[in-house]
Every structure is written in structure tokens, then in C-alpha cells.
N, C-alpha and C positions, 0 to 999 in steps of 0.2 A: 683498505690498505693497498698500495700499488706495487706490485714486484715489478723488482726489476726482472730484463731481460736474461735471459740463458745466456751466456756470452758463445757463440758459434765458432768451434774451430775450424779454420779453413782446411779441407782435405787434399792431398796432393791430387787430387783431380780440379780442385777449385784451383789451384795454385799454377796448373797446366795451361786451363782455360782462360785466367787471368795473364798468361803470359803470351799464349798466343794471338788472343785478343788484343796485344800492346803491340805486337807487331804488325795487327791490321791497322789501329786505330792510330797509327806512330808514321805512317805509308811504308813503312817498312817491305811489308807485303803489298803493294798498289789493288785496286780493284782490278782483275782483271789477268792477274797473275796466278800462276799456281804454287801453291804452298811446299813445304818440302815433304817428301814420302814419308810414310807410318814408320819405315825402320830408320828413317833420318833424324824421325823426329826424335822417336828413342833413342839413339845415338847423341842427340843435341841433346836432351832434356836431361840423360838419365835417369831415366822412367821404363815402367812399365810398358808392353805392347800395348796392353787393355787402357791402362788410363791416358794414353795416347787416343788409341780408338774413341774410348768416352767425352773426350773433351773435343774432339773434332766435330762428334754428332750435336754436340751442345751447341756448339756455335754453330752447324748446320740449321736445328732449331731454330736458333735466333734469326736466321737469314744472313750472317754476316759471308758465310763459306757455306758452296755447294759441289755434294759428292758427285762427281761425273763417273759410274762406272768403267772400269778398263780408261781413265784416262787421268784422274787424278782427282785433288780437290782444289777448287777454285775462289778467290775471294769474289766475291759481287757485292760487297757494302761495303762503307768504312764505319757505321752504327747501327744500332737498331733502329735509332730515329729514321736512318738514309733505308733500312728496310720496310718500317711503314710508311714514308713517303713513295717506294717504288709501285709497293701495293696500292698504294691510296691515290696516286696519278699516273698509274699506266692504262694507257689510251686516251690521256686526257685530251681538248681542243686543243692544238700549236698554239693558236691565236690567244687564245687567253694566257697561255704557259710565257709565250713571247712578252705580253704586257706585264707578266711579273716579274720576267728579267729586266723588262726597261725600266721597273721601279725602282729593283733592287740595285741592280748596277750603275743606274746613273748616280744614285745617292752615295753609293760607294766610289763612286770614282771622284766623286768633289768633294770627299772624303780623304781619299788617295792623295789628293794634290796638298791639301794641307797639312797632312799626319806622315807623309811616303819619309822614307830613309835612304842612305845609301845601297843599303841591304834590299831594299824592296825593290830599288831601281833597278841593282844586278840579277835578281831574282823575276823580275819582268822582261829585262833584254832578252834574259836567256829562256823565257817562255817564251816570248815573241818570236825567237830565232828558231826553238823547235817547230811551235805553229804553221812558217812559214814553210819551213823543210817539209813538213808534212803533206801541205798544198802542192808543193813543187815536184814532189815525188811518192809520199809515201800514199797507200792504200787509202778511201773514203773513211772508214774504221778509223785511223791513227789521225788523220785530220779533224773528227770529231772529238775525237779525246782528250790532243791538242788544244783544242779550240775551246774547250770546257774548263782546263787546268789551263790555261792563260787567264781567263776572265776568273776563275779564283783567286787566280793571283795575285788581280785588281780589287779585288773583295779584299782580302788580305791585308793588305796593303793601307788598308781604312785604317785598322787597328781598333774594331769594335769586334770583341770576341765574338758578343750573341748573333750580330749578324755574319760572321764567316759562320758558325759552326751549323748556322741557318742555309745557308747558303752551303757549306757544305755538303750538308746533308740531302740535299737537292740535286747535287751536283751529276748524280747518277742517271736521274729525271732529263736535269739539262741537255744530258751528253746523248741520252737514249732519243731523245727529240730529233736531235741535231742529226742522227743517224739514221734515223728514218727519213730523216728530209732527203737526206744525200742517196742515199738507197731507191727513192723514189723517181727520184730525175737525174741518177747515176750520170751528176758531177757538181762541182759547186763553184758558184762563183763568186770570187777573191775579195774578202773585204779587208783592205787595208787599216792593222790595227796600230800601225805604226806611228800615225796622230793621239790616238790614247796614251801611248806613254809619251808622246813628247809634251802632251798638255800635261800630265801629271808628274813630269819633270820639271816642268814649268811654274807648277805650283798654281796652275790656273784652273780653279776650279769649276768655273763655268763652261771651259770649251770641254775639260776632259767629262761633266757629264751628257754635256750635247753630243759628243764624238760615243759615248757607251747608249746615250739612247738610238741614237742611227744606225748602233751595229746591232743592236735588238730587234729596230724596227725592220732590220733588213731583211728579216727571216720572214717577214709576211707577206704570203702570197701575193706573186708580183712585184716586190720591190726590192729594189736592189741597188744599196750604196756605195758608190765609188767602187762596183763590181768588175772584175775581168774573170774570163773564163778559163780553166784551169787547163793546161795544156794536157793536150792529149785527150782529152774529157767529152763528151758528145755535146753537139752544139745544143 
């Protein structure tokens, strides 16, 4: 004879964690962001101090948010999946990491060209327009970050769920690559992604994934596509 299950009520600390959890996993809170304070959160929640505490440590657990004493708490994943990935390829080869993006992204992007929307379009200008802002002025850090949520975007833009939330989940991987590269030879030089959307405007799906495999291939030592050097930047 097969019993059934115990039916499980959710406790208002499951209920906590479940909610703060939607606010990572939603970007609501971005990777990278800090969360709001223990007596804010009680104040937001209507909660307890303690089941505040309890449901932060839990998602600390999980790897999604990490406690920085005297400083706050910080999201660094948007999954568990993007936390065994960070475990699972940090310190990986570039080189190899780089020919995964050139798989992933070129498919996605002649993906892009036939599936893209209006919405996706405006949604790419306006990645594309931070990206560049970033290059032009902001810190290496915000250009990498830029440069990772642009090419999401292009992911996205497919409209095959498994591989964005594939690609998502990586996306922490990507961006952390990308920052060591820059960190390393503190400047980077300019690859114009401003062809990726025009081909994926275009609806032509063979240039836009030739133009996403050249901006993969560019990260590999030595080569560099339709590059200029960032102003102000060390030769």
C-alpha cells in the first residue's frame, strides 16, 4: 500500500525565503546589488527580526546572497544552478570558456534574427547604448558587466527558454572571465557590437551569427576584432 505524502505547510520563514528569492531571481535585486537591511526588511515584510535573519542565512546557504560583515548583504547569483556553475568553472581556461560562448551565442543570435520582436529590439538598443557608455567612461568592472547583460539580451531575444536560463546561469561565469581579462591588461579594446543588432534587425541570420562568433573569437589571446583602444586606457 502507497501513502500518500504528509501534505507540508509552508512556514512564514519558507514564505520569506520564497519571497526574497523572487526578488533575486525576477533582477529585481541585480547580482551585485545589496539587499535591503535586516530592520527594512522587517519593516517591508512584516515579519519577524529572527525570520528575517533565518531566511537570509538560507539563501546565504544556497549561494544566492553573501553576508559581508559591517557592510551588508550582497546578491552574487540569480540560481542555485548560476551557484554550481561559479563553483564548477571558476578558474576555468578563457580559451575554452570563449569557444562555449562562440557556440552558444552564434546559435542564438540566427536565432535572434528570425524570432527578435519590437520589444527585443528596444531592449537591445538600450543594452547596446549602456555597453557603449560604459567603454566610454565608466570603470573596467561596469564594462564587463555591460558587456555580459548585452549578449544576454541577444540570448534572449532567441525566445528558447532552456537556452537563456542556460545561458543565464552562466552569465556570472561570463562576466567574471571578462574581468579578469580586463584586470589583467588594465584596458580593453572596443568591439563594435553595433553590427550584431543591425544584422538581427535585419532578420539576417547568417551575418548576425558570424558578427556574435567574431565577438567571442575576440577575447582570444591576440586577436582582436574591429578593436580600438579605450580612451584614456594604457596602450
Amino acid at each position: 500500500m502507497i501513502l500518500a505524502p504528509v501534505p507540508r505547510h509552508r512556514t512564514l520563514a519558507d514564505e520569506t525565503i520564497a519571497h526574497l528569492r523572487a526578488q533575486i531571481t525576477s533582477g529585481t535585486w541585480p547580482v551585485g546589488s545589496r539587499i535591503p537591511t535586516e530592520p527594512e526588511l522587517v519593516e517591508r515584510l512584516g515579519v519577524a527580526r529572527n525570520t528575517v535573519r533565518e531566511a537570509v542565512r538560507a539563501l546565504a546557504n544556497t549561494g544566492l546572497v553573501e553576508i559581508r560583515q559591517g557592510s551588508g548583504t550582497y546578491v552574487v547569483a540569480t540560481s542555485e544552478l548560476a551557484c554550481v556553475m561559479q563553483r564548477r568553472f571558476a578558474g576555468t581556461d578563457h580559451a575554452q570558456l570563449n569557444e562555449l560562448r562562440a557556440v552558444l551565442e552564434s546559435a542564438a543570435a540566427a536565432m535572434a534574427a528570425r524570432r527578435r520582436t519590437a520589444a527585443d529590439l528596444r531592449t537591445l538598443d538600450a543594452a547596446l547604448a549602456r555597453r557603449d557608455e560604459a567603454w566610454r567612461s565608466g570603470p573596467l568592472a561596469a564594462f564587463a558587466d555591460t558587456d555580459a547583460t548585452f549578449h544576454l539580451a541577444v540570448v534572449a531575444a532567441a525566445h528558447n527558454d532552456v537556452l537563456t536560463a542556460i545561458y543565464a546561469d552562466l552569465r556570472e561565469v561570463i562576466r567574471g572571465a571578462i574581468a579578469a581579462e580586463l584586470d589583467a591588461v588594465g584596458a580593453r579594446p572596443h568591439v563594435d557590437h553595433a553590427r550584431l543588432v543591425e544584422a538581427i534587425r535585419d532578420r539576417d541570420g547568417e551575418r548576425a551569427a558570424a558578427e556574435a562568433q567574431a565577438h567571442a573569437s575576440s577575447w582570444e589571446p591576440g586577436r582582436s576584432t574591429g578593436a580600438q583602444d579605450r580612451p584614456g586606457g594604457p596602450a
